[in-house]
C-alpha positions in Angstrom: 0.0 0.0 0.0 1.2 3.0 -0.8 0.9 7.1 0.6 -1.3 7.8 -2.7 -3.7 4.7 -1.7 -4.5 6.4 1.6 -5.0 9.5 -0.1 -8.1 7.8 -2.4 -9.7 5.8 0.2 -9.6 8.7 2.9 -10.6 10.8 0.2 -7.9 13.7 0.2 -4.9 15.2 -1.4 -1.4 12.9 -0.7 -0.2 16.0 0.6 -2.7 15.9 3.3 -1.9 12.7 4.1 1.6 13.2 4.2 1.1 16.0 7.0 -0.9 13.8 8.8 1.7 11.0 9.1 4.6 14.1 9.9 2.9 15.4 13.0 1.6 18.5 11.2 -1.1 20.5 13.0 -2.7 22.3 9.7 -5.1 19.7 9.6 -8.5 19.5 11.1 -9.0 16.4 13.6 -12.2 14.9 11.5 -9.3 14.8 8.5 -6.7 13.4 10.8 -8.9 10.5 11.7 -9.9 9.6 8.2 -6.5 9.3 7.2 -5.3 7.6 10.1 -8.4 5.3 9.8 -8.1 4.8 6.2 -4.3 3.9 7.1 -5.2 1.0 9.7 -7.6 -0.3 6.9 -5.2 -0.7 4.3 -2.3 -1.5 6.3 0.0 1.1 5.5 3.1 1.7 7.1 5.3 5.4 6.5 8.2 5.0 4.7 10.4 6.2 7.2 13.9 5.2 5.7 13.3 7.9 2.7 11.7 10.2 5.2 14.9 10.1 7.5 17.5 10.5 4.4 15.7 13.3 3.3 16.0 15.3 6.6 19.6 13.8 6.6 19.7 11.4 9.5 21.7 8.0 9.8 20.1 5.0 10.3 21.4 5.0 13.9 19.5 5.8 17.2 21.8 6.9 20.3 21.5 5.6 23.9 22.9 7.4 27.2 22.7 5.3 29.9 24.1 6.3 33.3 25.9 2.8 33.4 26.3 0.5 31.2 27.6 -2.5 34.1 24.1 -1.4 36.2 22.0 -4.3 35.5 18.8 -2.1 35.1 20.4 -0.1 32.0 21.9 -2.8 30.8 18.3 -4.9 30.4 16.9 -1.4 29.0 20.0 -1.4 26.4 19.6 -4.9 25.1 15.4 -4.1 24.9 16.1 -0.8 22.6 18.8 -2.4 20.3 16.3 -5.3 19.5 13.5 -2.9 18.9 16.3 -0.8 16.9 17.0 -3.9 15.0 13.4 -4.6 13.8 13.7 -1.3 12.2 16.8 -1.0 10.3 18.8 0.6 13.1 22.0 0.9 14.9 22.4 1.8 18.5 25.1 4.3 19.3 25.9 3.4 22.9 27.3 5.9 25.8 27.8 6.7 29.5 27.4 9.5 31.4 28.7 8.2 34.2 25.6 10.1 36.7 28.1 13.2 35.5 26.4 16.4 34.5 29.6 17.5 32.1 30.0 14.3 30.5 26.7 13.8 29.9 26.2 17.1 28.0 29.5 15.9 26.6 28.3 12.7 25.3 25.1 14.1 24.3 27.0 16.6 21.5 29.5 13.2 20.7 25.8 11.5 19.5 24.3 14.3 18.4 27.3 15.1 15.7 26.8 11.5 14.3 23.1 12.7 12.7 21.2 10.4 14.7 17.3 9.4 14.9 17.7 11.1 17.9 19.2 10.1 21.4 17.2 8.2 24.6 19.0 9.3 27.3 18.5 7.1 30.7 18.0 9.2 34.3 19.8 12.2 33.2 21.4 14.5 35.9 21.3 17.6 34.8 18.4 18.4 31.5 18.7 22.0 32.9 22.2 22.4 31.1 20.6 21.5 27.8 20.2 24.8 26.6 22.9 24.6 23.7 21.0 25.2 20.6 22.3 22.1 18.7 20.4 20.3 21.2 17.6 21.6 20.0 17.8 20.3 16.4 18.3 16.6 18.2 15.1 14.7 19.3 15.5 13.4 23.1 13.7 11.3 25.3 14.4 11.0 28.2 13.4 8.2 30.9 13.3 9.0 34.6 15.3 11.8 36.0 17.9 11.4 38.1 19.0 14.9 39.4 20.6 15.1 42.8 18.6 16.0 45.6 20.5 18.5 48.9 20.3 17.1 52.2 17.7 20.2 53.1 15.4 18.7 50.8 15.2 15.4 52.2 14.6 16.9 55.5 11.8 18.7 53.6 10.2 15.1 52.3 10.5 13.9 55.9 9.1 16.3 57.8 6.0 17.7 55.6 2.9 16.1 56.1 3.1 13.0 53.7 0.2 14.0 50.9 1.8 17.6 51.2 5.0 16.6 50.4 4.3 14.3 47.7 2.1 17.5 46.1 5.6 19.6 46.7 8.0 16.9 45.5 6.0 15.1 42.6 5.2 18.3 40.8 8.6 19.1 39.1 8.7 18.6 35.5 12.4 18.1 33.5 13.2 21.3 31.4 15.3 21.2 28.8 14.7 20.4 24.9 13.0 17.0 25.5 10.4 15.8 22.8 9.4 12.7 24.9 9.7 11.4 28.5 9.2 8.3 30.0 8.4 8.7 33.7 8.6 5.6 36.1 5.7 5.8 39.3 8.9 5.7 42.0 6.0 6.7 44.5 3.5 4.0 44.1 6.4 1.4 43.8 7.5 2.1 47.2 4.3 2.1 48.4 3.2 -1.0 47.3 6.7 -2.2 49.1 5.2 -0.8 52.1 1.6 -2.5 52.1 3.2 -5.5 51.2 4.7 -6.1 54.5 2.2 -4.8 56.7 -0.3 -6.5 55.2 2.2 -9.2 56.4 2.2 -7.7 60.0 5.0 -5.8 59.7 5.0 -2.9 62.3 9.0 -1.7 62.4 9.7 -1.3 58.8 13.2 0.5 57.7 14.3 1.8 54.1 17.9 1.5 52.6 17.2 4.9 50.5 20.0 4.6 48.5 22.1 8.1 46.6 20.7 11.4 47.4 18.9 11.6 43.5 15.7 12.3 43.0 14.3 8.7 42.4 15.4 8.4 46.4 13.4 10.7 47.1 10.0 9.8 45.6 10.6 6.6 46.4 11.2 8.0 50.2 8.0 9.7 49.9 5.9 6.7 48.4 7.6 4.7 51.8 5.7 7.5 54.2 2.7 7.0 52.1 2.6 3.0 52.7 3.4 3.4 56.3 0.9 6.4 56.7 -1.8 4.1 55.3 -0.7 1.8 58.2 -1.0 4.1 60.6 2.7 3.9 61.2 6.1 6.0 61.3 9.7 5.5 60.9 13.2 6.9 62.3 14.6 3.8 60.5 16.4 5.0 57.5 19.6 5.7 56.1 21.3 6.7 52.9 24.0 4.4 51.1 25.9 4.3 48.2 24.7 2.5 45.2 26.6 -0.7 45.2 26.7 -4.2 47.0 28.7 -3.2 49.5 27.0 0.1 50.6 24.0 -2.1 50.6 25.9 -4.0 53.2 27.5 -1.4 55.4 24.0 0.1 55.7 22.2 -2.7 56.5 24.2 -3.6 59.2 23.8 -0.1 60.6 19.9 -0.4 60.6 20.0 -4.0 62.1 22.1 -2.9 65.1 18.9 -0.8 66.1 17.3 -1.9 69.1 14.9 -2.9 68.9 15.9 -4.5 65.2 13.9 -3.6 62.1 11.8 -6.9 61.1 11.7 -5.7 57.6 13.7 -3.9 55.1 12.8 -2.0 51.7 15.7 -1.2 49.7 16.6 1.3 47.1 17.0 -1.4 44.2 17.7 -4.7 44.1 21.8 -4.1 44.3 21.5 -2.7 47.7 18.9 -5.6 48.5 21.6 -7.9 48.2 24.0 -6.4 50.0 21.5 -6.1 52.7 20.8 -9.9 52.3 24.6 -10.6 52.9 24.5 -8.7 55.8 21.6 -10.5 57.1 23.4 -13.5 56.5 27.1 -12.7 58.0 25.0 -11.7 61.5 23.5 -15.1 61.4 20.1 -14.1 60.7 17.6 -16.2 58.6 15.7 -14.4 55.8 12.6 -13.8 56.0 12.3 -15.7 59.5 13.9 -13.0 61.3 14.2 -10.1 59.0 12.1 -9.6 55.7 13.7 -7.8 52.6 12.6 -6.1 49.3 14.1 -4.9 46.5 13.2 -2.7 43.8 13.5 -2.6 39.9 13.5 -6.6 39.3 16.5 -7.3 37.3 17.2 -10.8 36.2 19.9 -11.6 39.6 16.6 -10.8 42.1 15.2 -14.3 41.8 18.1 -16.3 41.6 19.2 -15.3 45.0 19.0 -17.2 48.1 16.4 -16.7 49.0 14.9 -15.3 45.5 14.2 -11.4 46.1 10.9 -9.9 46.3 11.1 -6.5 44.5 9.2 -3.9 43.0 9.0 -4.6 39.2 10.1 -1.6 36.5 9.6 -3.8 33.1 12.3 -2.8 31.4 10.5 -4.1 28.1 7.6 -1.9 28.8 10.7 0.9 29.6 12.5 0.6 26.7 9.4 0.0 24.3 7.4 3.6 25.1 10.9 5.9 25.0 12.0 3.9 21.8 8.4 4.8 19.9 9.0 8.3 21.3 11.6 8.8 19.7 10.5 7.4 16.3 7.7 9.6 16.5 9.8 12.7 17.6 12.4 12.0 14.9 9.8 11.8 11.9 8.6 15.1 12.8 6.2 15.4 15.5 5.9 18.4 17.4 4.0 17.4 20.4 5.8 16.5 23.6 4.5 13.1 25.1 4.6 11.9 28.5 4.3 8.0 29.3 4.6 6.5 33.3 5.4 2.9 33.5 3.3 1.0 36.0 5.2 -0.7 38.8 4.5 -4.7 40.3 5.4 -6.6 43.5 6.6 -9.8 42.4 6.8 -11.7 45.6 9.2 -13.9 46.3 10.9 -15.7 49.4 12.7 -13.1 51.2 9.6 -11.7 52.8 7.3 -13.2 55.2 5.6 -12.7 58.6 7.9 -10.8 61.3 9.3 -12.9 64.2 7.1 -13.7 67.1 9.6 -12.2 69.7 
């Protein structure tokens, strides 16, 4: 099927349909959804190959991750280069590191190889994007990771919970983004919550991880869970993003007294360093302490015992900021925002708290 097919059966000019299909707003809506309609029907697909060579793009897409060894980004990576595949593309692969120079640095390195456009994973700092040959390059951007000062988790602690989640939740990302995938950090963390006081779960602490904005929301959807419970907190601490700070912390919390019976972590990482902290004290998970993770990567359920965690499908992730961008990069206007659900999986390292 061809552009000049659409145009008959819809019953305008190919010209008309050809600002349809590039995001054009000089069209009325009725006309819009005739040609879209008449589109579906005859199972025509833009040609966007000629379309890109004729606004003088490669056939590439570029990715900045954070990371590339953090599991998370690495499962996002492999999603996007398959979707990239299906389409004729090539991922151009960087790291910013969590640095805000390098990643504007790496985000001019893509941007001079005429990309699609450039996905860029939990940037630091989208403020700094005000270069103007940003502005020619169509970003997405997914999650935002921009540090947070100590004053401001104070803030998040101290606030009434709904009244800080109103103060906290609100910001937006600025910068040149066309599309931005948002992940619900809040309702993860409080499904974490419920989870283990709907086991009976009464003194709860959180491992919250680097002082970044996803700590935060995710601290704030922990005071929803426990407010819902009728509960509060002291129990919590800040760690860095590894194995061992996972560990370090962990045993920090668990010398409390009385001792924590349950434990949500940042992500899954610091969940198992928390878990081999459990284990060098001599304590059984979950019979005497209950732990869970967050993001779900592939290590959670081989661990021992497999991790309950708060699910971020990467898939799902990966699929919404990759058709962003195609949409972005063939012309489209319109800024999109898309939130990725979060799930509990439960697994074996939670349970009921001890009797004593």
């Amino acid at each position: 099927m061809t552009l000049e097919d659409v145009a008959k059966l819809s019953g305008v000019s190919t010209a008309t349909v050809s600002r349809v299909f590039s995001g054009a707003t000089a069209t009325s809506a009725a006309t819009r959804e005739r040609v879209l309609r008449a589109a579906e029907l005859l199972d025509y697909r833009p040609n966007t190959l000629a379309r890109a060579l004729a606004k003088g793009l490669t056939q590439t897409v570029g990715l900045l991750v954070p990371a590339t060894t953090d599991p998370f980004w690495g499962e996002v990576a492999m999603h996007i280069e398959e979707l990239a595949s299906r389409e004729g593309l090539a991922i151009l692969l960087a790291s910013s590191r969590g640095q805000a120079e390098r990643e504007q640095e790496m985000l001019r390195v893509l941007g001079s190889q005429r990309p699609r456009g450039v996905i860029i994973g939990s940037p630091v700092a989208p403020g700094n994007w005000s270069d103007d040959s940003f502005r020619s390059i169509s970003l997405v951007v997914i999650g935002w990771d921009e540090p947070v000062r100590p004053e401001d988790f104070d803030l998040a602690r101290a606030l009434p919970v709904d009244r800080a989640i109103e103060v906290f939740s609100a910001a937006a990302v600025p910068g040149p983004w066309r599309g931005r995938v948002t992940l619900d950090e809040i309702d993860g963390s409080r499904q974490a919550v419920r989870h283990l006081t709907d086991l009976g779960h009464r003194r709860i602490a959180l491992l919250m991880g680097p002082p970044v904005r996803p700590a935060l929301l995710r601290l704030l959807g922990f005071r929803a869970g426990l407010s819902e419970a009728g509960l509060e907190t002291d129990l919590m601490a800040h760690c860095e993003e590894s194995l061992e700070g996972g560990r370090a912390a962990a045993l920090e919390l668990l010398a409390a007294t009385p001792r924590p019976t349950a434990i949500v972590a940042y992500n899954d990482i610091i969940a198992t360093g928390a878990l081999r902290a459990a284990h060098s004290l001599g304590l059984d998970v979950p019979a005497d302490i209950s732990l869970i993770g967050f993001d779900d990567i592939s290590l959670a359920e081989y661990l021992d015992p497999p991790l309950t965690t708060i699910r971020q499908s990467t898939a799902e992730v990966a699929e919404s900021a990759f058709r962003l961008l195609l949409d972005s990069s063939l012309g489209s206007e319109k800024r999109s925002d898309e939130t990725v659900a979060t799930t509990l999986v439960a697994r074996q390292s939670t349970g009921a708290p001890p009797a004593r």
